[in-house]
N, C-alpha and C positions, 0 to 999 in steps of 0.2 A: 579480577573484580572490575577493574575499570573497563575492561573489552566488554564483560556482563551488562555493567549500566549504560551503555554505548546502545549496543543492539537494543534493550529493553527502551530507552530514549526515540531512539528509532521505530521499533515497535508501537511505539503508542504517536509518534509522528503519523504512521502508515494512517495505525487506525481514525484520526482525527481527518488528517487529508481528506481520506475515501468518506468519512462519515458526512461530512460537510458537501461531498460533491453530489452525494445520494439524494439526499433533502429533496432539492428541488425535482429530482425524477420522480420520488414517492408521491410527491404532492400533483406530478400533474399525471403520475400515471391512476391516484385516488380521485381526482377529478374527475377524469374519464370512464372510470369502469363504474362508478357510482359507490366504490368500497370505500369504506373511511379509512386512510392507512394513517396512522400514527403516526407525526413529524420523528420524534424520539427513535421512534420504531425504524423507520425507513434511514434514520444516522446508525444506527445500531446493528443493523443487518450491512448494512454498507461497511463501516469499520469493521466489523467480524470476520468479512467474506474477505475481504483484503489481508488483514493479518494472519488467517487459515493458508494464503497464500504464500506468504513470506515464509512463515513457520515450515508450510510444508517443504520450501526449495531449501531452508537449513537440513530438516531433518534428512534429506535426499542427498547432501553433501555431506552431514554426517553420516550417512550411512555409508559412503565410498569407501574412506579411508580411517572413520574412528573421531578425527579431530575436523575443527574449522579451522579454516585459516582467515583472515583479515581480505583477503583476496574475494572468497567464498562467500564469505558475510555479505560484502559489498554488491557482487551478481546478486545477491537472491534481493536484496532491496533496491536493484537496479531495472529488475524484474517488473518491479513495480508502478517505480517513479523514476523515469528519466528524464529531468526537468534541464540539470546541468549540461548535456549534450544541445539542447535548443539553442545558445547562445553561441555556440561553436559550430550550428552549422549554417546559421543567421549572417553570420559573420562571413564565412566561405563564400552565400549568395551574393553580399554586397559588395567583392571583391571582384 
């Protein structure tokens, strides 16, 4: 259960992330085309597309071998978001 609320924690991390990075592309890509895009809309489709992503690299890892491992979990939301490798390699630069 604690692995479950982990990913599902994560899950809705993803979808927040992406939702909030969409925003402003909705807003200048509705400027431009003269379509009114929904602020809501354009977070909504961003957070969805993103978690459709994640999900799908579990279910593709569940499909190997039956089970997930902690390992597996971790690629498929690294997939995603790899923020934590930036400061490791920021670092190497400055060396």
């Amino acid at each position: 259960m604690k692995l479950f609320n982990n990913v599902l924690l994560r899950v809705l991390a993803t979808f927040v992330a992406s939702a909030l990075g969409v925003i402003g592309a909705g807003t200048v890509a509705g400027s431009m085309s003269g379509i009114e895009i929904p602020i809501w809309f354009s977070a909504v489709m961003g957070g969805v597309m993103a978690v459709a992503k994640v999900v799908e690299l579990l279910a593709l890892a569940f499909l190997e071998d039956g089970k997930l491992t902690i390992n597996e979990i971790n690629a498929a939301f690294q997939q995603t978001v790899a923020l934590k490798n930036v400061k490791d390699t920021d670092d190497e630069k400055s060396s």
